[in-house]
N, C-alpha and C positions, 0 to 999 in steps of 0.2 A: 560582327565577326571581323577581325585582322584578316587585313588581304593575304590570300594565300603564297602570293608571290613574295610576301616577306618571310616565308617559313618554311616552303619547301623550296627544294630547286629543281628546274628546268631550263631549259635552254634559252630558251623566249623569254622566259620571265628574265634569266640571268641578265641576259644583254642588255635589258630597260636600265636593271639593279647598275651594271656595271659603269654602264653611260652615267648615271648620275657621280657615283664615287667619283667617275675622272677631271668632272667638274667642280667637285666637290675638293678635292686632292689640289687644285690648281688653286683654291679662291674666288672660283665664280658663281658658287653657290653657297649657302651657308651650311655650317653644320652645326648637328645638333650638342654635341658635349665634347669637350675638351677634358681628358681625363690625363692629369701630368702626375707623375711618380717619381718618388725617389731614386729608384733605381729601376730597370727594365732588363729582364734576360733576351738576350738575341739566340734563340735555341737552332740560329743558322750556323752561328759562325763559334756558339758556346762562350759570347763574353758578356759582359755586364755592363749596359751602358746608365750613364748619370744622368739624373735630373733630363725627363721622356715625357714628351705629349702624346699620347694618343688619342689623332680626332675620329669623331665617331657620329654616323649619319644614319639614321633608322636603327638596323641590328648590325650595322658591318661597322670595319674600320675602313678609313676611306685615308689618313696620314698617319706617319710614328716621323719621332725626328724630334732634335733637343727639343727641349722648352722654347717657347716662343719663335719658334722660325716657320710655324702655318701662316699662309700668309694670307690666308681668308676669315672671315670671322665665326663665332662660335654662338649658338643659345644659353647652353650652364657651362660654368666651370667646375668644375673638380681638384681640390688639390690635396696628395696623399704624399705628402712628405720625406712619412718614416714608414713608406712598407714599398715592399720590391713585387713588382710585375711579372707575373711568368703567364704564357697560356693557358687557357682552363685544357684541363686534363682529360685525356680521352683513354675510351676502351676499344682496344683491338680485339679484343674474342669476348663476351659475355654473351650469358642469356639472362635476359631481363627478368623471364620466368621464374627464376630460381630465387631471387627475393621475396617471389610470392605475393607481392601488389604488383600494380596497373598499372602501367608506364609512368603515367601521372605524378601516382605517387611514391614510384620508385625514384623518380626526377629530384622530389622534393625531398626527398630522403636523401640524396648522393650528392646533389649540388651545393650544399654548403660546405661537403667535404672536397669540392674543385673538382668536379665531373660534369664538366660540359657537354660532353659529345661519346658515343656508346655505339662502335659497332656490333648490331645485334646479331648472334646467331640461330637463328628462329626455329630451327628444324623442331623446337618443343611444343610452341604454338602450331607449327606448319603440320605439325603430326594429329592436332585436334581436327583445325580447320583453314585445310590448305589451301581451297579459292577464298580464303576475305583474309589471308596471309598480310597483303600489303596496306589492306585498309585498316587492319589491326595497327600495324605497328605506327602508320602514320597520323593516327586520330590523336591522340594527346595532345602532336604537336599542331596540328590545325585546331584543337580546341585552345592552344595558348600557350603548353609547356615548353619555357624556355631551353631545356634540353632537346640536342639534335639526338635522332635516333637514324642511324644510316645502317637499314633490313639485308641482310644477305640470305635470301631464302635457303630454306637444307635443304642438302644435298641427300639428306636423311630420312625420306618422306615418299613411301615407309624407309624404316631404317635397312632392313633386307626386305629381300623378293620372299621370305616364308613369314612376315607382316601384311595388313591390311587395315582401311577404315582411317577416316580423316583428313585424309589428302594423300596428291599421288602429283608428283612433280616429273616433267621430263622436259624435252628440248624444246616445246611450245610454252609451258608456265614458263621457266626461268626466259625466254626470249623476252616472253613476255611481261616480266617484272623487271628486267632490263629496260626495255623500253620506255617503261611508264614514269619511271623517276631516277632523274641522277642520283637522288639519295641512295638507291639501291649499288651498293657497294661489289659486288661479286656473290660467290656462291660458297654459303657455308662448309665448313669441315667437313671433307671427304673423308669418310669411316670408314666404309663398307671396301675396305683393302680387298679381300679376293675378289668382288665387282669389281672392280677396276685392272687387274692383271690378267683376270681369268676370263676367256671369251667364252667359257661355256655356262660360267656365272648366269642365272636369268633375271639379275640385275644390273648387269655387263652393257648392255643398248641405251638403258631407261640412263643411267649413270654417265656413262661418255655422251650420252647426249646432250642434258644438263652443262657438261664441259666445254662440249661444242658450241653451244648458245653465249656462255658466258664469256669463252675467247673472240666469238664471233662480235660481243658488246669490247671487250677488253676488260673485264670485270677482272679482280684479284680471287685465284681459285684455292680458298683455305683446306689447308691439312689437318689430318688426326692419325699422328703415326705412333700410337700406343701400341709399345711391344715390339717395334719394327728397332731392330737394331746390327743387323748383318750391315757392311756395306753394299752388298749386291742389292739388297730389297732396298736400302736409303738408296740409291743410285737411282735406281728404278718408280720407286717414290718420288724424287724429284723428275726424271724425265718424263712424267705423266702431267706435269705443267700443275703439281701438288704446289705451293707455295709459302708454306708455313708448316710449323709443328709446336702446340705446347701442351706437349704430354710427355715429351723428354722426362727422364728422374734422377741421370746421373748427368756428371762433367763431360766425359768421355761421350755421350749419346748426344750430350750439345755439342759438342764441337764435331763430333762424325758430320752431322746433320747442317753445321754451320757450313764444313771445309764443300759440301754440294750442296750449296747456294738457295739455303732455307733460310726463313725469317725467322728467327728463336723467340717464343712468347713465352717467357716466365711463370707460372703462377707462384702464388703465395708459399704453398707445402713446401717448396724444396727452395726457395729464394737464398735464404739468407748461404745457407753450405754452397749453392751454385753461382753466387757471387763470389763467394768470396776462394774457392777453387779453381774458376776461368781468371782473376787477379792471379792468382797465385802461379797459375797455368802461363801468366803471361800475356795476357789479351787485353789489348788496346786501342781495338776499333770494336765501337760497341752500338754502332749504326743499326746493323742490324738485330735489334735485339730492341721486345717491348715488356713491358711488363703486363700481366693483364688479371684479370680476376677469377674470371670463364665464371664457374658457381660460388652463388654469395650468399644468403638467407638477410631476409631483413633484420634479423632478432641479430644475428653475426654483424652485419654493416653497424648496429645500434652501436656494439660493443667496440669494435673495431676499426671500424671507418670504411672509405669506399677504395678509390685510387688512392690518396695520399697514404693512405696502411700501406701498401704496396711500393711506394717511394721511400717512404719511410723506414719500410725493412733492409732495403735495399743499400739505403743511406746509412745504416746501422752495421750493415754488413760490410762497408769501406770503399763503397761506390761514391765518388764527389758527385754533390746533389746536381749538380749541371748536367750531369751523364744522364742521374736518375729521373731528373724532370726531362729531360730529351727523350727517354723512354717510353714517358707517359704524353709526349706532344707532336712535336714534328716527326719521331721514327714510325711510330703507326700510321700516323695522317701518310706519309711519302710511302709507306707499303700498302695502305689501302687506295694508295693516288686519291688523296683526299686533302691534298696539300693547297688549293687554290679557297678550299672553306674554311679551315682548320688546322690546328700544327701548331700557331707561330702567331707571334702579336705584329699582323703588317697586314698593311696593304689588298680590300676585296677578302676577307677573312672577317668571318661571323666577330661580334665583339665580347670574347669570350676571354675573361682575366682574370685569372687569382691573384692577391693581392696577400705577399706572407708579411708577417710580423718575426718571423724566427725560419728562418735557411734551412739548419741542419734538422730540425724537429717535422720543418713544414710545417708550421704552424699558420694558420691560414685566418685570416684578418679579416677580406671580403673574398665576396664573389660576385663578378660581372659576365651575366650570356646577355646576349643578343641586347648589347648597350644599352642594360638597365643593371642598378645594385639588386643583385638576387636574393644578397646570404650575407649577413654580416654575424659576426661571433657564435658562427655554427647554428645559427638558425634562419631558416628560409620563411623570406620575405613575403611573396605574392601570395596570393589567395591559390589555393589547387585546382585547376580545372574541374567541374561536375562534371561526370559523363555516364550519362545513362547507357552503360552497356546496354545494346539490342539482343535478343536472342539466339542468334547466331554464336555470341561468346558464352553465354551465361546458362545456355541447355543444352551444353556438350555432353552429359552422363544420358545418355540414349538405354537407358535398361525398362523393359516399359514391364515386364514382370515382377513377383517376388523370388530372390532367390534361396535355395534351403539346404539341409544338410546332404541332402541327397546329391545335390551338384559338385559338393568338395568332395564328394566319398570314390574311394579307389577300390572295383569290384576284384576280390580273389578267384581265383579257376575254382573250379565245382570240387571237393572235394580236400583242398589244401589246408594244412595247419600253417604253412608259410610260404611268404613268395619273396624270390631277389626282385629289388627294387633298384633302381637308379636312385641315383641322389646326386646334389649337388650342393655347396656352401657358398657364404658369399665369395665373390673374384674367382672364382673355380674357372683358371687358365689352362689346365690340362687336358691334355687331350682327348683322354677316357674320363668319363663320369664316374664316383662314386660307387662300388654295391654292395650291398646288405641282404640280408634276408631280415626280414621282418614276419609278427607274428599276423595270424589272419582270427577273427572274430565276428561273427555275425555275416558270416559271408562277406568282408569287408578286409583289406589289408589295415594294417592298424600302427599308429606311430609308438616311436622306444622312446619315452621321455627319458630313462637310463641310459640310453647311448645319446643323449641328447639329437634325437630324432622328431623333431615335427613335421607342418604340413606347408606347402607352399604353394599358391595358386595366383593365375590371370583369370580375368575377368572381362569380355571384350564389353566396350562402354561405349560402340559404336552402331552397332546393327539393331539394337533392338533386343535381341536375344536373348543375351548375356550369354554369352558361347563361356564354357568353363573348362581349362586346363587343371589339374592340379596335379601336383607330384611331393617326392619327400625329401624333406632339407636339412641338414647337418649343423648343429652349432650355432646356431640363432633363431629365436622365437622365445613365446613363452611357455615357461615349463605349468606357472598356474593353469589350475583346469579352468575350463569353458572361458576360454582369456584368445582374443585377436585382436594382431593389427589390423588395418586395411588403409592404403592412400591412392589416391588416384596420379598422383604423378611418380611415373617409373617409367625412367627412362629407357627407350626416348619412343618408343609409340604410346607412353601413358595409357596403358589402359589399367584398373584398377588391379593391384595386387593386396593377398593377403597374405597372414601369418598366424596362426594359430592352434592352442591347443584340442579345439575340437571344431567337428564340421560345422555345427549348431552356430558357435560364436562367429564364425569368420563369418556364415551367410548373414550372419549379423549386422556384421561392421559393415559390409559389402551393400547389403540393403539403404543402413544408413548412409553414405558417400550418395546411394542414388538419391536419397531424400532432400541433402545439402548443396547437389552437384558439383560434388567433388571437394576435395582436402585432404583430413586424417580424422579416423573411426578408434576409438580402440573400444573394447569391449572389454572388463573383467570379470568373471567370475557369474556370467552370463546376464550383465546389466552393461548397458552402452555407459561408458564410465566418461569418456570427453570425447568431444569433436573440437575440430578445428577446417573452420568456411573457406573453401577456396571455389568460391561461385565462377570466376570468368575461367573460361578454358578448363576447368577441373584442374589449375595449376595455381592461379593469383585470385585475390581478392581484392577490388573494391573499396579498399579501408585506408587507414590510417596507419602507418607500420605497427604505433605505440597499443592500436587494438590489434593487430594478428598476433604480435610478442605476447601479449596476455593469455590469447587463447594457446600460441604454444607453451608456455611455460605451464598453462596450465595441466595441457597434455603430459608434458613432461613428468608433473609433478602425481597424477595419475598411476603414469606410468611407470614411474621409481615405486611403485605400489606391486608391481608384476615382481616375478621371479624369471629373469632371461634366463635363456642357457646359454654356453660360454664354452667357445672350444678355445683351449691354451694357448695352437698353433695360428690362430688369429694375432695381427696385427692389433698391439690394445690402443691404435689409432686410430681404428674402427667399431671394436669392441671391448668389454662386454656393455650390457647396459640395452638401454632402448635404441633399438634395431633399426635409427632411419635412417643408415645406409643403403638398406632394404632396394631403395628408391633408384640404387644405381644396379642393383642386381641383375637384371635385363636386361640390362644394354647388350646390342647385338655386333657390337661393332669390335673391330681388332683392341684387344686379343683375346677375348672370349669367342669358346667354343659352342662346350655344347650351354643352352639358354631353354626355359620355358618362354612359350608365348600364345597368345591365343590360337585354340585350335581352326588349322584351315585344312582345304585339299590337299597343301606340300606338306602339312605336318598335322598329321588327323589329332594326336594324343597332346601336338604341342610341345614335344621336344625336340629340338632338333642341334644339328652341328650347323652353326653357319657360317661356320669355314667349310663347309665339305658341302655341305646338302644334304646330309646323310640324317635320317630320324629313327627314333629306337621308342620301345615299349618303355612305361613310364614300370611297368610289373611285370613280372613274368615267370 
């Protein structure tokens, strides 16, 4: 086993690490590789220096400086001629989860597209299981994976106070994930906005406490200001020592957000219009501003790449690539004050280098993390780390019963031919919920597949249980009979959701997921028609990316089998089609209102407002 003080950091270990470099950096020790390039980006000053050595001792760099002016001697040489030096690329906001493999080999997947380093934001994992939170994210890298992963536990864990199961974070865990390793970076995206304003909120204490621990470490306290767009609430967002936002959507909402002194995190959806509008706008200091991923699927990374897609659009939208690599290096490393590991090809910084063959395209030649060639011609070099997940990750689906149609079924009042129902679609931001009167059957309210009305249900994949909500949903599902989805990741408490035509299938799918421990079920025509394995955490698998693409495409192809339903007034950048937006439909965070969630004490039926507190009958 590699000493762990070449991989992680701590303070103790640091000092040993740093004492050597300065030796190292003088000539009185040797180093291990001399890697000289034809051109080197200095992403401090934004220029382009000529024919660069950089010496390199273990995993760091320990000198940069022209060609031949080290004045100690080296093990290997290196010389790359015709390709220009930039630092490997980092993420300021991802969740690793959302590719759907194991850090491992989400590493091996991302790093030959120049993805050295990944601040993670965990609240997805942290929502399975939130005391082995840190040991999750730091195992890959003590089993070998030359990718850093720097953990900001969620702030999101539960996501509100009418959540439970999986973990429960407050001002003792985060002191205490602070403590334990410099790697841990601050505290993920603060969601839960009325927690945070509201002191009667009863996630109001659990919340600021978290903030208190993390200012008390000086950790960086990440934002989620979806929806927040008055200047009073941005004001107020900032003066809560929030620090970022990337869920901005327009021009105007970045620069509101920029003018009180937020970090602006790009993602992909709206890049290329928001470059090229803040240009147009006039902006010229673009320090603060990253680019980042946040969700990515591995099957999408296949198609598209990791961070350089991200530079690259950006570079297409009329950003000079020197900004756009600045974006993805030194601006996130200096807001995550990650600037002494990471950033920048200099000096006590991990040996982290992409090596392009083409500027404007990004086209990327090698990869060097931790001063070895990782990735050359978009294929990654080393062997994967094995890692026999323990059980702790891998039998997170806690259902120890069978579930049936009885559990999805909504009882009518004695007597009814109909009852108003609530409903809700997907992104349903309003205030008031949906209502309908729907017809009743068998003692039983009953879905309109003519008003494109199905069934929507949680599933709690925590207790044992299987505690079940369900309610009725507008505009997506499938209209086939005895046809469900079901996935266990839905965000951001994951506990298992379904969709479907009748009660029968969905307890179907739902069963299945307990069988797999977790992925995606579908069911048609009351035969389990595919699955797709997502064994660790009910989120990632285990695998190979090029086998989980198989299994989803297979789903996919399945599932172009169904008949969705399809409301017009949707986004068709969401819909129609196979519903695995499904997946963000729960989130509890600003600016959704009212939400299903598994049933508790604050919310018996499982609906509730949680912006308000306020809960309502799912019938009536």
């Amino acid at each position: 086993m590699t000493n762990p003080a070449d991989q992680l950091i701590n303070a103790a270990d640091e000092v040993k690490i740093r004492q050597r470099l300065v030796r190292v950096a003088l000539g009185h020790e040797p180093a291990d590789t001399r890697l000289r390039v034809g051109k080197l980006l200095d992403v401090h000053s934004r220029m382009w220096l000529d024919d660069q050595e950089i010496i390199i001792v273990g995993r760091r760099i320990a000198y940069v400086g022209p060609a031949g002016s080290y004045p100690g001697t080296v093990e290997n040489e290196v010389h790359e001629p015709d390709l220009m030096a930039v630092p490997g690329f980092g993420e300021v906001h991802k969740h690793i989860e959302s590719s759907h493999v194991t850090p491992e080999w989400e590493a091996a997947l991302v790093l030959p597209h120049g993805n050295t380093w990944t601040c993670e934001a965990s609240h997805e994992f942290s929502n399975v299981n939130g005391a082995r939170n840190l040991e999750f994210w730091l195992k890959a890298r003590l089993s070998g994976s030359p990718q850093k992963i720097f953990p900001l536990p969620g702030s999101a864990v539960p996501p509100t106070a009418f959540e439970w199961g999986g973990g429960h974070f407050g001002y003792d865990e985060q002191l205490g994930f602070l403590s334990e390793s410099l790697m841990v970076a601050g505290l993920d995206e603060v969601m839960d906005w009325p927690a945070v304003w509201n002191p009667d909120n009863p996630s109001y204490d659990r919340l600021w406490g978290m903030i208190e621990a993390t200012f008390e470490k000086r950790g960086v306290i990440e934002g989620h200001a979806a929806g927040i767009k008055d200047l009073p609430t941005i004001n107020a967002f900032g003066a809560a020592g929030l620090a970022s936002d990337h869920e901005a959507w327009t021009m105007q909402e970045v620069l509101d957000k920029l003018r009180r002194g937020l970090f602006m995190e790009l993602r992909p959806h709206s890049l290329p219009e928001m470059i090229r509008g803040l240009m147009d706008a006039g902006l010229t200091e673009w320090s603060q501003f990253a680019l980042t991923t946040d969700d990515r699927s591995c099957s999408d990374t296949m198609k598209l790449g990791a961070t350089d897609h991200n530079v690259r659009l950006a570079i297409e939208a009329g950003l000079p690539p020197e900004i756009a690599i600045q974006m993805v290096t030194i601006n996130p490393a200096r807001h995550m004050r990650l600037t002494p590991w990471v950033g920048s090809i200099a000096p006590g910084r991990f040996a982290d280098i992409v090596l392009l063959d083409d500027l404007a395209k990004v086209g990327i030649a090698k990869v060097w993390a931790d001063g070895d060639l990782v990735a050359e011609a978009g294929r990654y070099l080393p062997s994967v780390p094995r890692i026999d997940w323990p059980d702790w990750a891998t039998q997170t689906v806690n259902i120890t019963r069978d579930l049936s149609a009885a559990d999805f079924a909504i009882p009518a009042k004695p007597g009814r031919d109909t009852m108003t129902a609530a409903l809700l679609r997907p992104f349903h931001w309003d205030d008031d919920f949906i209502t309908m009167d729907l017809p009743v059957a068998d003692g039983h309210v009953q879905r309109d597949p003519e008003r494109n009305v199905t069934k929507f249900a949680i599933v709690d994949r925590f207790s044992g249980q299987g505690k079940t909500s369900a309610m009725f949903w507008l505009g997506t599902g499938p209209r086939t009979p005895d046809t469900a989805l079901a996935c266990s990741m839905g965000h951001d408490k994951h506990n298992i959701w379904a969709v479907g035509s009748s009660d029968a299938a969905m307890a179907q799918a739902a069963n299945a997921l307990r069988d797999t421990q977790g992925g995606w079920a579908l069911v048609r025509e009351g035969k389990l028609a595919a699955t797709v394995r997502y064994e660790v955490g009910g989120l990632m698998t285990c695998r190979p990316p090029e086998e989980l693409d198989a299994e989803m495409q297979a789903l996919y192809a399945e599932g172009g089998k169904v008949d969705w339903m399809y409301e017009p007034t949707f986004s068709p950048r969401w819909f129609p089609g196979f519903p695995e937006r499904l997946a963000f439909a729960t989130l509890t965070c600003a600016p959704w209102r009212w939400v299903l969630v598994a049933p508790s004490d604050r919310a018996p039926d499982g609906f509730v407002n949680v912006a308000t507190g306020e809960t309502h009958a799912i019938v009536w």
